[in-house]
C-alpha angles and dihedrals in degrees: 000000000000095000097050092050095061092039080061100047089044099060102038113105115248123250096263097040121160079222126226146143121303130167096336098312127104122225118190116203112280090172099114131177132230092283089053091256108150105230151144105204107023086241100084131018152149119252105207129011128357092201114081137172119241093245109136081223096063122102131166125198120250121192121217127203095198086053133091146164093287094030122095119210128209110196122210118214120193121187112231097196098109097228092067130078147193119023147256119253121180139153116246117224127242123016129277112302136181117314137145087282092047128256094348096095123132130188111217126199113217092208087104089067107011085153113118107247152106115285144178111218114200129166113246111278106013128108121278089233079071095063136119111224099217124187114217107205117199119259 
């Protein structure tokens, strides 16, 4: 019993992890900065939950450093389950808007990749390392 209970403890992600995919199980960032924006960087993040369902409906909110009220966004999602390859690119309606970061706030439908799954989301042009692992639950 011992045993399974620091296996469990072992594998479980801390509480600021950059998030990924490790031995089947996704783990979405948890890492978070002082406004509560999940984030590895401090360039691009998710306000609210990095856990979302696969309903074609669903959206969260990502902040953007680089955005602004004039400025557009495309975001990049890449799945990490290793069985899967190639990745998800699609424009983001509307300019930045408040958010914890300012007006640099984006609302992001998840249609382009409703399928339940771990994923990276990173904004166009910018390096991986700035990416959200988000886990897509099914409906």
């Amino acid at each position: 019993m011992l045993v399974a209970a620091l296996l469990v403890v072992a594998c479980a992600p801390k509480p600021d992890d950059e998030g990924g995919y490790v031995g089947g199980i996704c783990h979405p960032t948890t890492r978070r900065d002082a406004q509560a924006v999940a984030t590895t960087t401090g360039q691009f993040g998710v306000a609210g939950s990095t856990s979302l369902t696969a309903d074609v409906d669903e959206t969260m909110v990502v902040v953007w450093r680089g955005g602004g009220p004039a400025t557009s966004l495309a975001v990049i999602a890449y799945p990490l389950h290793p069985s899967r390859t190639g990745w998800v690119r699609w424009s983001v309606g509307g300019y930045g808007s408040t958010s914890p970061w300012g007006e640099v706030g984006y609302r992001v439908g998840l249609k382009p990749i409703s399928s339940p799954g771990c994923w990276r989301i990173v904004p166009e042009g910018a390096p991986i390392e700035d990416g959200v692992v988000i886990a897509v639950r099914p409906v």
